[in-house]
C-alpha positions as CSV (number, residue, x, y, z in Angstrom):
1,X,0.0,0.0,0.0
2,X,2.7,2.4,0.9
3,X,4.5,1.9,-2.8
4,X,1.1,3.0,-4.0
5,X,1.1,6.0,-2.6
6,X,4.6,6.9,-3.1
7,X,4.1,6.3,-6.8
8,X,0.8,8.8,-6.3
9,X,3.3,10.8,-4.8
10,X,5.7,11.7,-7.2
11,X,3.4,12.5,-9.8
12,X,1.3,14.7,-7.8
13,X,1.7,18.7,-8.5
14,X,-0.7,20.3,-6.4
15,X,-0.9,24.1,-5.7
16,X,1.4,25.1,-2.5
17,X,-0.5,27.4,0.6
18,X,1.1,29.2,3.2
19,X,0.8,30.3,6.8
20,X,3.3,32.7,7.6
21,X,4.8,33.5,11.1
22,X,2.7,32.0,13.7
23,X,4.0,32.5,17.2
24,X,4.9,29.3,18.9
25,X,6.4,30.2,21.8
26,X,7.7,33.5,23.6
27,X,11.4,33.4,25.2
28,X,12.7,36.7,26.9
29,X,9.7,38.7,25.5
30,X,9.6,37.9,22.1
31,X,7.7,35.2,20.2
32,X,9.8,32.4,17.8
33,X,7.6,32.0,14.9
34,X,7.3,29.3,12.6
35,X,5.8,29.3,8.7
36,X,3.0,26.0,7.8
37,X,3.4,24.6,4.1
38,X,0.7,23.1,3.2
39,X,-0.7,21.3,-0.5
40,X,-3.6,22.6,-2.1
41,X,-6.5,22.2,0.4
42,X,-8.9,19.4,0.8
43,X,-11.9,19.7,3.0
44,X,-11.2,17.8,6.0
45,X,-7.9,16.3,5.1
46,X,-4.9,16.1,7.5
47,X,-1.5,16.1,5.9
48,X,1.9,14.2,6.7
49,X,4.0,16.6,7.7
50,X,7.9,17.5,8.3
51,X,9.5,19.3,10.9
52,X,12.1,21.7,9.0
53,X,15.3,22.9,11.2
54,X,17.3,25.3,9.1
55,X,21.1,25.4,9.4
56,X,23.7,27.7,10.0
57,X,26.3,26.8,12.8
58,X,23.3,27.6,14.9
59,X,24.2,31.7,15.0
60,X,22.4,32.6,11.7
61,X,19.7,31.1,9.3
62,X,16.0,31.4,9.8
63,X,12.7,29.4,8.9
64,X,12.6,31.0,5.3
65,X,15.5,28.6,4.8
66,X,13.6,26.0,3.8
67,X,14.0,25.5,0.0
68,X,15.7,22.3,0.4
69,X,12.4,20.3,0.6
70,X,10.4,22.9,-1.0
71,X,9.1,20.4,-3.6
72,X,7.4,18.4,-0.9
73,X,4.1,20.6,-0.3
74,X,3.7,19.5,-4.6
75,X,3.5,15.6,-3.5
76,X,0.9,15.7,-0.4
77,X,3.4,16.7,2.5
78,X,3.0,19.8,4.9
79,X,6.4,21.6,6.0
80,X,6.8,23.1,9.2
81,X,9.8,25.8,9.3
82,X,10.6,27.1,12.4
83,X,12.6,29.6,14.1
84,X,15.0,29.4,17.2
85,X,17.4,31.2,19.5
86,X,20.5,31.7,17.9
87,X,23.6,31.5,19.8
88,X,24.4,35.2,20.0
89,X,21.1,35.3,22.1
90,X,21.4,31.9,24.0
91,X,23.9,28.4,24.1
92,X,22.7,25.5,24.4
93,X,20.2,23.8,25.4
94,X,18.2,26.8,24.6
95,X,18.1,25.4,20.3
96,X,17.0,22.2,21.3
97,X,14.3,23.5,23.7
98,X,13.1,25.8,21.1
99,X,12.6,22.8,19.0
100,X,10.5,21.0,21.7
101,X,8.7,23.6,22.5
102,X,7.9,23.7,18.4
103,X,6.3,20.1,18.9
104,X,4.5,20.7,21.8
105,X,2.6,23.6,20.0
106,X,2.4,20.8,17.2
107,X,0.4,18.8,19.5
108,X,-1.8,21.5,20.7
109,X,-2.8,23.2,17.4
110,X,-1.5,21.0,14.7
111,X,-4.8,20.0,13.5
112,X,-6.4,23.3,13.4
113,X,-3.6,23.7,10.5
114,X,-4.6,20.4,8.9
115,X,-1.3,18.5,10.1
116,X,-1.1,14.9,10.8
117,X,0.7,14.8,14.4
118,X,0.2,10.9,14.1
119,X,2.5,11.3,11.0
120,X,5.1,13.9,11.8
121,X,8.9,13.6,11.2
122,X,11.9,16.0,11.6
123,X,14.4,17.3,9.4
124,X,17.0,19.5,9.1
125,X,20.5,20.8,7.3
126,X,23.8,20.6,8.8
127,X,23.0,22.4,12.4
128,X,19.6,22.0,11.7
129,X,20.1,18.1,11.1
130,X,22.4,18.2,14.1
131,X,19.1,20.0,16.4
132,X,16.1,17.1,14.3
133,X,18.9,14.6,15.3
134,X,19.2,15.6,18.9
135,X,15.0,16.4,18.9
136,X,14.2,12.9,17.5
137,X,16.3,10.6,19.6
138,X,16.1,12.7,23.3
139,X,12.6,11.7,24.1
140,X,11.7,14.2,26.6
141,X,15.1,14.8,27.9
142,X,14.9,18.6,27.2
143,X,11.1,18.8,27.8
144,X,9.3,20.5,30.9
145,X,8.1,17.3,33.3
146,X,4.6,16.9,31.8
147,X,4.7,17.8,28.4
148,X,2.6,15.8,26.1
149,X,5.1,15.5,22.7
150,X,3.9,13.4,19.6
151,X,5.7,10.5,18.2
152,X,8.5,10.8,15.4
153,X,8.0,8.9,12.8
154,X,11.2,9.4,10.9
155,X,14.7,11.8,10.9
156,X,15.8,13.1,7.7
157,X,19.4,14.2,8.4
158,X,21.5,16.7,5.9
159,X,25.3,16.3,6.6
160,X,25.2,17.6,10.2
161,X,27.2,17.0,13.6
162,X,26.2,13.8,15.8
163,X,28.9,13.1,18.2
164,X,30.7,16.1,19.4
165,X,33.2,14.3,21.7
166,X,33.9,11.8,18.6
167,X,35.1,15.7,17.0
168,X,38.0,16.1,19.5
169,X,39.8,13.0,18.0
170,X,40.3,14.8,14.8
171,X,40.7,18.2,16.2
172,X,44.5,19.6,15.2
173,X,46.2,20.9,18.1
174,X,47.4,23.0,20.0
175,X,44.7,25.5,17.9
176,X,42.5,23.6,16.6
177,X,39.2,25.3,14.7
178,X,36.9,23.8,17.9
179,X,38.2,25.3,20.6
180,X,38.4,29.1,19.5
181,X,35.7,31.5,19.6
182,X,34.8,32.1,15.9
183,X,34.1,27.7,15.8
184,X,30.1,27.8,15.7
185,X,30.6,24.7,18.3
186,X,32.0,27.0,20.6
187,X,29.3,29.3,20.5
188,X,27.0,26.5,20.8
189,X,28.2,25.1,24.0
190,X,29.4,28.8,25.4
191,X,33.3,27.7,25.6
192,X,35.9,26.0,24.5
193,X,34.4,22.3,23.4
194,X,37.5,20.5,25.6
195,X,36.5,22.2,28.6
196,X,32.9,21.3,28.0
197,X,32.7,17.6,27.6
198,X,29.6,17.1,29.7
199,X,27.1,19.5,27.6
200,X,29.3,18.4,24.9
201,X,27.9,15.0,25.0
202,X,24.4,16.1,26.5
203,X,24.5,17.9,23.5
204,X,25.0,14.6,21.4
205,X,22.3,12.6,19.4
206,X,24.4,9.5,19.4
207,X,24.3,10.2,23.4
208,X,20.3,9.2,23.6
209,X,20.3,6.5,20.9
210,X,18.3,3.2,21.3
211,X,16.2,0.3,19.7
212,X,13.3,2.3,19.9
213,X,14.1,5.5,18.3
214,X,12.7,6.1,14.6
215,X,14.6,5.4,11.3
216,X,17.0,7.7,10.2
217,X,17.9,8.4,6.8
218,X,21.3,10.3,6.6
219,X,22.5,12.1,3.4
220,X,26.2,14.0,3.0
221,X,28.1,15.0,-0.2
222,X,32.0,13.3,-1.1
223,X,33.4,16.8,-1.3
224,X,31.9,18.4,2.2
225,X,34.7,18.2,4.9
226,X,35.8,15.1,6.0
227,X,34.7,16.0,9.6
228,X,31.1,16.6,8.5
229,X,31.7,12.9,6.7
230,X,32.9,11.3,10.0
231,X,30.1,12.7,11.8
232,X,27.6,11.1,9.3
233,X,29.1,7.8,9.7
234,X,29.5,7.7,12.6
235,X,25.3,8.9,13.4
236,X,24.4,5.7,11.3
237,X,27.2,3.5,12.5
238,X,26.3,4.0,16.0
239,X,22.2,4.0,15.0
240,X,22.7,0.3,13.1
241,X,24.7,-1.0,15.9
242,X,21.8,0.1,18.8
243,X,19.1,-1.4,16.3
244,X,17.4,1.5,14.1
245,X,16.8,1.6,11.0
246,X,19.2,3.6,9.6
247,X,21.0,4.1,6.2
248,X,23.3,6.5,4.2
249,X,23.2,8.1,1.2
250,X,26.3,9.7,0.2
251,X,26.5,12.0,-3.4
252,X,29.1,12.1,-5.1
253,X,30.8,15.2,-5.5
254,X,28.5,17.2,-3.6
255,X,29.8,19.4,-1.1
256,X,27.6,21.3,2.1
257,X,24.4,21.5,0.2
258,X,23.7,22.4,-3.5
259,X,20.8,21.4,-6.0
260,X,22.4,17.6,-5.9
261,X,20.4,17.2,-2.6
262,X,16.7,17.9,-4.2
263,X,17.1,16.5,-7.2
264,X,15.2,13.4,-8.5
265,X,17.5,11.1,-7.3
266,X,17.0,12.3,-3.6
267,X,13.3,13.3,-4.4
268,X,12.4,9.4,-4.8
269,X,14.8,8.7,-2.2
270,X,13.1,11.0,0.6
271,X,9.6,10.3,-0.4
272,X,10.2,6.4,-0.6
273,X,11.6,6.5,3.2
274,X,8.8,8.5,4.1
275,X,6.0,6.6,2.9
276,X,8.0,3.7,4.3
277,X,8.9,4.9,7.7
Protein backbone atom coordinates (compact mmCIF):
# COMPACT_ATOMS: atom_id res chain seq x y z
CA UNK A 1 0.00 0.00 0.00
CA UNK A 2 2.70 2.44 0.93
CA UNK A 3 4.46 1.87 -2.77
CA UNK A 4 1.11 3.00 -4.02
CA UNK A 5 1.13 6.02 -2.61
CA UNK A 6 4.59 6.93 -3.10
CA UNK A 7 4.06 6.33 -6.77
CA UNK A 8 0.77 8.80 -6.28
CA UNK A 9 3.28 10.80 -4.78
CA UNK A 10 5.70 11.67 -7.17
CA UNK A 11 3.42 12.49 -9.79
CA UNK A 12 1.26 14.68 -7.80
CA UNK A 13 1.67 18.73 -8.49
CA UNK A 14 -0.69 20.28 -6.40
CA UNK A 15 -0.93 24.10 -5.72
CA UNK A 16 1.38 25.08 -2.50
CA UNK A 17 -0.52 27.41 0.55
CA UNK A 18 1.13 29.15 3.20
CA UNK A 19 0.85 30.31 6.77
CA UNK A 20 3.26 32.70 7.65
CA UNK A 21 4.75 33.49 11.07
CA UNK A 22 2.73 32.01 13.71
CA UNK A 23 4.01 32.47 17.15
CA UNK A 24 4.86 29.27 18.93
CA UNK A 25 6.43 30.16 21.78
CA UNK A 26 7.67 33.48 23.56
CA UNK A 27 11.44 33.41 25.18
CA UNK A 28 12.68 36.67 26.95
CA UNK A 29 9.67 38.67 25.55
CA UNK A 30 9.61 37.88 22.13
CA UNK A 31 7.66 35.17 20.19
CA UNK A 32 9.77 32.45 17.84
CA UNK A 33 7.63 31.97 14.91
CA UNK A 34 7.30 29.33 12.61
CA UNK A 35 5.78 29.34 8.75
CA UNK A 36 3.03 25.99 7.82
CA UNK A 37 3.40 24.60 4.14
CA UNK A 38 0.74 23.13 3.20
CA UNK A 39 -0.65 21.29 -0.50
CA UNK A 40 -3.60 22.60 -2.07
CA UNK A 41 -6.54 22.23 0.44
CA UNK A 42 -8.90 19.37 0.77
CA UNK A 43 -11.90 19.71 2.99
CA UNK A 44 -11.19 17.82 6.02
CA UNK A 45 -7.90 16.33 5.14
CA UNK A 46 -4.87 16.13 7.47
CA UNK A 47 -1.52 16.11 5.86
CA UNK A 48 1.88 14.20 6.74
CA UNK A 49 3.98 16.61 7.74
CA UNK A 50 7.91 17.52 8.28
CA UNK A 51 9.54 19.32 10.92
CA UNK A 52 12.11 21.75 9.02
CA UNK A 53 15.28 22.91 11.15
CA UNK A 54 17.28 25.31 9.08
CA UNK A 55 21.11 25.43 9.40
CA UNK A 56 23.71 27.73 10.04
CA UNK A 57 26.34 26.78 12.84
CA UNK A 58 23.28 27.61 14.94
CA UNK A 59 24.16 31.70 15.00
CA UNK A 60 22.37 32.60 11.66
CA UNK A 61 19.71 31.15 9.34
CA UNK A 62 15.99 31.44 9.82
CA UNK A 63 12.72 29.39 8.88
CA UNK A 64 12.62 30.95 5.34
CA UNK A 65 15.47 28.57 4.80
CA UNK A 66 13.59 25.95 3.76
CA UNK A 67 13.97 25.50 -0.04
CA UNK A 68 15.73 22.32 0.36
CA UNK A 69 12.35 20.35 0.63
CA UNK A 70 10.36 22.87 -0.96
CA UNK A 71 9.13 20.45 -3.62
CA UNK A 72 7.38 18.35 -0.89
CA UNK A 73 4.15 20.58 -0.32
CA UNK A 74 3.72 19.53 -4.58
CA UNK A 75 3.47 15.57 -3.50
CA UNK A 76 0.95 15.71 -0.44
CA UNK A 77 3.41 16.67 2.47
CA UNK A 78 3.01 19.75 4.87
CA UNK A 79 6.44 21.62 5.97
CA UNK A 80 6.80 23.12 9.16
CA UNK A 81 9.76 25.81 9.30
CA UNK A 82 10.60 27.13 12.43
CA UNK A 83 12.58 29.62 14.07
CA UNK A 84 14.98 29.44 17.22
CA UNK A 85 17.42 31.21 19.47
CA UNK A 86 20.54 31.69 17.92
CA UNK A 87 23.64 31.46 19.76
CA UNK A 88 24.44 35.23 19.96
CA UNK A 89 21.08 35.34 22.07
CA UNK A 90 21.35 31.90 24.04
CA UNK A 91 23.94 28.42 24.15
CA UNK A 92 22.70 25.46 24.40
CA UNK A 93 20.24 23.75 25.38
CA UNK A 94 18.18 26.76 24.65
CA UNK A 95 18.08 25.40 20.33
CA UNK A 96 16.95 22.16 21.27
CA UNK A 97 14.27 23.46 23.69
CA UNK A 98 13.12 25.79 21.07
CA UNK A 99 12.60 22.81 19.04
CA UNK A 100 10.51 21.03 21.74
CA UNK A 101 8.69 23.57 22.53
CA UNK A 102 7.89 23.69 18.37
CA UNK A 103 6.30 20.13 18.87
CA UNK A 104 4.47 20.75 21.81
CA UNK A 105 2.62 23.59 19.98
CA UNK A 106 2.42 20.82 17.21
CA UNK A 107 0.43 18.84 19.49
CA UNK A 108 -1.78 21.52 20.73
CA UNK A 109 -2.81 23.17 17.37
CA UNK A 110 -1.51 21.01 14.75
CA UNK A 111 -4.75 19.98 13.54
CA UNK A 112 -6.37 23.34 13.36
CA UNK A 113 -3.60 23.74 10.51
CA UNK A 114 -4.64 20.43 8.86
CA UNK A 115 -1.31 18.48 10.09
CA UNK A 116 -1.13 14.92 10.84
CA UNK A 117 0.70 14.84 14.41
CA UNK A 118 0.23 10.88 14.05
CA UNK A 119 2.52 11.35 11.03
CA UNK A 120 5.13 13.86 11.81
CA UNK A 121 8.93 13.62 11.15
CA UNK A 122 11.87 15.98 11.57
CA UNK A 123 14.39 17.34 9.42
CA UNK A 124 16.99 19.52 9.05
CA UNK A 125 20.54 20.78 7.35
CA UNK A 126 23.82 20.57 8.80
CA UNK A 127 23.03 22.38 12.35
CA UNK A 128 19.56 22.04 11.74
CA UNK A 129 20.14 18.12 11.07
CA UNK A 130 22.37 18.18 14.07
CA UNK A 131 19.10 20.03 16.41
CA UNK A 132 16.15 17.09 14.26
CA UNK A 133 18.86 14.63 15.27
CA UNK A 134 19.19 15.64 18.91
CA UNK A 135 15.04 16.37 18.92
CA UNK A 136 14.24 12.89 17.52
CA UNK A 137 16.34 10.58 19.62
CA UNK A 138 16.09 12.66 23.27
CA UNK A 139 12.59 11.72 24.09
CA UNK A 140 11.66 14.21 26.64
CA UNK A 141 15.05 14.81 27.87
CA UNK A 142 14.93 18.63 27.18
CA UNK A 143 11.10 18.76 27.84
CA UNK A 144 9.25 20.52 30.93
CA UNK A 145 8.13 17.30 33.32
CA UNK A 146 4.62 16.87 31.81
CA UNK A 147 4.66 17.82 28.40
CA UNK A 148 2.59 15.80 26.13
CA UNK A 149 5.15 15.52 22.69
CA UNK A 150 3.85 13.44 19.56
CA UNK A 151 5.69 10.50 18.23
CA UNK A 152 8.55 10.83 15.42
CA UNK A 153 8.00 8.94 12.83
CA UNK A 154 11.17 9.44 10.89
CA UNK A 155 14.66 11.79 10.91
CA UNK A 156 15.78 13.06 7.71
CA UNK A 157 19.39 14.20 8.39
CA UNK A 158 21.52 16.68 5.91
CA UNK A 159 25.34 16.26 6.57
CA UNK A 160 25.15 17.61 10.25
CA UNK A 161 27.15 16.97 13.60
CA UNK A 162 26.24 13.80 15.79
CA UNK A 163 28.89 13.13 18.23
CA UNK A 164 30.67 16.07 19.42
CA UNK A 165 33.19 14.35 21.67
CA UNK A 166 33.86 11.78 18.58
CA UNK A 167 35.12 15.68 16.97
CA UNK A 168 37.96 16.07 19.52
CA UNK A 169 39.79 12.96 18.04
CA UNK A 170 40.28 14.84 14.77
CA UNK A 171 40.69 18.19 16.18
CA UNK A 172 44.48 19.61 15.19
CA UNK A 173 46.19 20.87 18.13
CA UNK A 174 47.38 23.02 20.05
CA UNK A 175 44.71 25.54 17.88
CA UNK A 176 42.48 23.62 16.63
CA UNK A 177 39.22 25.28 14.69
CA UNK A 178 36.87 23.79 17.89
CA UNK A 179 38.18 25.26 20.64
CA UNK A 180 38.36 29.07 19.47
CA UNK A 181 35.72 31.46 19.57
CA UNK A 182 34.80 32.10 15.88
CA UNK A 183 34.15 27.70 15.76
CA UNK A 184 30.10 27.81 15.69
CA UNK A 185 30.60 24.66 18.30
CA UNK A 186 32.02 27.02 20.61
CA UNK A 187 29.33 29.33 20.45
CA UNK A 188 27.03 26.46 20.78
CA UNK A 189 28.20 25.14 24.05
CA UNK A 190 29.44 28.84 25.36
CA UNK A 191 33.33 27.73 25.59
CA UNK A 192 35.88 25.96 24.45
CA UNK A 193 34.42 22.32 23.39
CA UNK A 194 37.50 20.50 25.59
CA UNK A 195 36.49 22.17 28.58
CA UNK A 196 32.88 21.31 28.03
CA UNK A 197 32.71 17.58 27.62
CA UNK A 198 29.63 17.07 29.71
CA UNK A 199 27.14 19.51 27.62
CA UNK A 200 29.26 18.36 24.89
CA UNK A 201 27.94 15.01 24.96
CA UNK A 202 24.39 16.15 26.47
CA UNK A 203 24.46 17.95 23.49
CA UNK A 204 25.03 14.62 21.40
CA UNK A 205 22.30 12.59 19.40
CA UNK A 206 24.42 9.51 19.40
CA UNK A 207 24.33 10.19 23.36
CA UNK A 208 20.32 9.24 23.59
CA UNK A 209 20.32 6.51 20.94
CA UNK A 210 18.32 3.18 21.32
CA UNK A 211 16.16 0.31 19.71
CA UNK A 212 13.31 2.30 19.90
CA UNK A 213 14.15 5.49 18.25
CA UNK A 214 12.71 6.11 14.62
CA UNK A 215 14.60 5.45 11.31
CA UNK A 216 16.96 7.71 10.17
CA UNK A 217 17.92 8.41 6.77
CA UNK A 218 21.28 10.31 6.56
CA UNK A 219 22.54 12.13 3.37
CA UNK A 220 26.15 14.05 3.01
CA UNK A 221 28.09 15.02 -0.16
CA UNK A 222 32.00 13.28 -1.09
CA UNK A 223 33.43 16.81 -1.33
CA UNK A 224 31.91 18.43 2.17
CA UNK A 225 34.69 18.23 4.91
CA UNK A 226 35.81 15.05 6.05
CA UNK A 227 34.70 16.04 9.58
CA UNK A 228 31.07 16.61 8.45
CA UNK A 229 31.73 12.86 6.68
CA UNK A 230 32.85 11.32 9.96
CA UNK A 231 30.10 12.73 11.76
CA UNK A 232 27.59 11.15 9.33
CA UNK A 233 29.10 7.84 9.65
CA UNK A 234 29.46 7.71 12.57
CA UNK A 235 25.29 8.89 13.38
CA UNK A 236 24.43 5.66 11.33
CA UNK A 237 27.20 3.51 12.46
CA UNK A 238 26.27 4.01 16.04
CA UNK A 239 22.20 3.95 15.04
CA UNK A 240 22.73 0.30 13.10
CA UNK A 241 24.66 -1.04 15.88
CA UNK A 242 21.82 0.10 18.80
CA UNK A 243 19.10 -1.42 16.34
CA UNK A 244 17.40 1.54 14.12
CA UNK A 245 16.79 1.56 10.99
CA UNK A 246 19.19 3.61 9.56
CA UNK A 247 20.98 4.11 6.24
CA UNK A 248 23.33 6.54 4.22
CA UNK A 249 23.22 8.05 1.19
CA UNK A 250 26.30 9.71 0.20
CA UNK A 251 26.47 12.03 -3.40
CA UNK A 252 29.05 12.10 -5.10
CA UNK A 253 30.76 15.21 -5.53
CA UNK A 254 28.52 17.19 -3.55
CA UNK A 255 29.80 19.39 -1.08
CA UNK A 256 27.55 21.32 2.08
CA UNK A 257 24.44 21.55 0.18
CA UNK A 258 23.74 22.45 -3.51
CA UNK A 259 20.77 21.35 -6.05
CA UNK A 260 22.38 17.61 -5.91
CA UNK A 261 20.43 17.19 -2.64
CA UNK A 262 16.74 17.85 -4.15
CA UNK A 263 17.06 16.53 -7.25
CA UNK A 264 15.18 13.40 -8.54
CA UNK A 265 17.48 11.08 -7.34
CA UNK A 266 17.05 12.25 -3.64
CA UNK A 267 13.26 13.35 -4.36
CA UNK A 268 12.39 9.40 -4.82
CA UNK A 269 14.84 8.69 -2.21
CA UNK A 270 13.06 11.04 0.62
CA UNK A 271 9.61 10.35 -0.36
CA UNK A 272 10.19 6.43 -0.64
CA UNK A 273 11.61 6.47 3.15
CA UNK A 274 8.77 8.54 4.06
CA UNK A 275 6.03 6.59 2.89
CA UNK A 276 8.05 3.66 4.27
CA UNK A 277 8.90 4.90 7.70
Amino acid sequence: MRFLVLAVLVFCSSALRAEDSIPYVSRDGSDLLLDIHLPEESEGELYPTILWIHGGGWRQGSKENWKLLDWLPKNGFAVVSINYRLTNTAPFPAQIQDCVSALEWLEKHGREHKIDTECLYVAGLSAGAHLASLLGTSGNHFAKEGTSLPSIRGILHFFGPSDFISMMKYAKQPTDTLNTAKSPVYGLLGGPLRENESLAREASPVTYLDASDPPLLILVGTADSLMTQRQCKRLNNVAQDTGITSSIHTIEGAGHGGPEFKDDTRQKLILQFLTSS
